[in-house]
N, C-alpha and C positions, 0 to 999 in steps of 0.2 A: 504494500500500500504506500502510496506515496505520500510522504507527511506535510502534515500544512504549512504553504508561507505564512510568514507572518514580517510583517514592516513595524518597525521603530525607527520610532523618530522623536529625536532628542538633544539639545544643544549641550546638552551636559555629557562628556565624552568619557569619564569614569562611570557614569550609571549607566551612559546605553551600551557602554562592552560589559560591565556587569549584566546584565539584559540582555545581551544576546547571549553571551555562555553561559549562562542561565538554563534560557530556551532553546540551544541547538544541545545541551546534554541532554532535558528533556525531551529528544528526536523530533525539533521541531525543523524547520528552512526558516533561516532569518536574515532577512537583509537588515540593515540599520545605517541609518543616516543622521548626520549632525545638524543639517538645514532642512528648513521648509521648503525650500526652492530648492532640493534633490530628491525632495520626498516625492512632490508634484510633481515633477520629470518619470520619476518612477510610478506613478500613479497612472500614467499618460500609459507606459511602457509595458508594464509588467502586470500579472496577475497576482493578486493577494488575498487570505482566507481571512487575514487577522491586521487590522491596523493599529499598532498601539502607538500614540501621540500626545505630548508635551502640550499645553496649552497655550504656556508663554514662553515663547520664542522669539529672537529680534529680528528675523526676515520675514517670514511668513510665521501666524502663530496657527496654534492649534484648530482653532474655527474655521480657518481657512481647506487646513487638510483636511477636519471632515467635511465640510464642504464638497470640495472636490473627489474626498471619495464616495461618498452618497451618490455624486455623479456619475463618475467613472465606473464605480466598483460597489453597484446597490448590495450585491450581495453580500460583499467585504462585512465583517462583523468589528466593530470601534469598541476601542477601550480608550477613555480620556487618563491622564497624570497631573498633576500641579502640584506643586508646593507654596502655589501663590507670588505673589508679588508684592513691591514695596505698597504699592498701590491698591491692588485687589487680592483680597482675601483668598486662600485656599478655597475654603467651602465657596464661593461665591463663584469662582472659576470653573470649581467640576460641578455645579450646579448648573449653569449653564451651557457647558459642553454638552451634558449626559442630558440635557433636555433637548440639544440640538442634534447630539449623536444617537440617542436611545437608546447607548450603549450601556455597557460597564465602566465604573469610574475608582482611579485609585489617588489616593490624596497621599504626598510623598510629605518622608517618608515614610514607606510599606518595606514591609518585609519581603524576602524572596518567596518565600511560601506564599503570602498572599499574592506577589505577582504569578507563579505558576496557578494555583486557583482560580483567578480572574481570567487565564487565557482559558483552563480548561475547561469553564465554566462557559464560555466565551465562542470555542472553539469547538464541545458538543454537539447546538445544531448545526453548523456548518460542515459539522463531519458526517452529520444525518443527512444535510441537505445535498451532498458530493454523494451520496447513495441513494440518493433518489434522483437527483437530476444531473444530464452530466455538462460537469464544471466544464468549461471553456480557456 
């Protein structure tokens, strides 16, 4: 069986290679990117099961990439992150992602265990919905 992509995206470059060796021990496929404007190139490009995304970022933030993957990639299942901002609140930032994404929401710091839970949590119907329809 071929195991899920999954995208990260994250300007914090200690926590998203924590987050990808994370997810590729757990036999997942991860890409991960440091910009928003590499995420959206790849979003354009490539196929994804699992989009997991930073809120606040300094080029393109988080709202943006789900945005465009709602577009690109309806099927894709979102997980939002924040730790907030000098400006906006933790809670106030995955409050609104996760009302924009529909997704799954982790407010940093989380634990590794909780980020593996939320993808497989996350990753479930998507791996139901690869057995009933076929992915593209």
């Amino acid at each position: 069986m071929t195991p899920l992509s999954i995208l990260i995206v994250d300007d914090d470059e200690s926590a998203r290679n924590v987050f990808r060796i994370v997810l590729e021990r757990a036999g997942y496929s991860v890409t991960a990117v440091g910009s928003g404007q590499e995420a959206l190139a790849l979003l354009e490009s490539c196929r994804f099961h699992v989009v997991l995304t930073d809120v606040i970022m300094p080029d393109v933030d988080g709202l943006e990439i789900i945005t465009a993957a709602k577009r690109l990639q309806p099927d894709a299942r979102l997980i939002v992150m924040s730790g907030g901002s000098s400006y906006l609140g933790a809670e106030f930032c995955l409050k609104l992602a996760r009302a924009m994404s529909g997704g799954t929401s982790l407010q940093k710091p989380f634990t590794l265990p909780q980020l593996l839970a939320a993808v497989q949590g996350t990753a479930k119907p998507v791996a139901h919905q690869s057995r009933v329809h076929t992915v593209a």
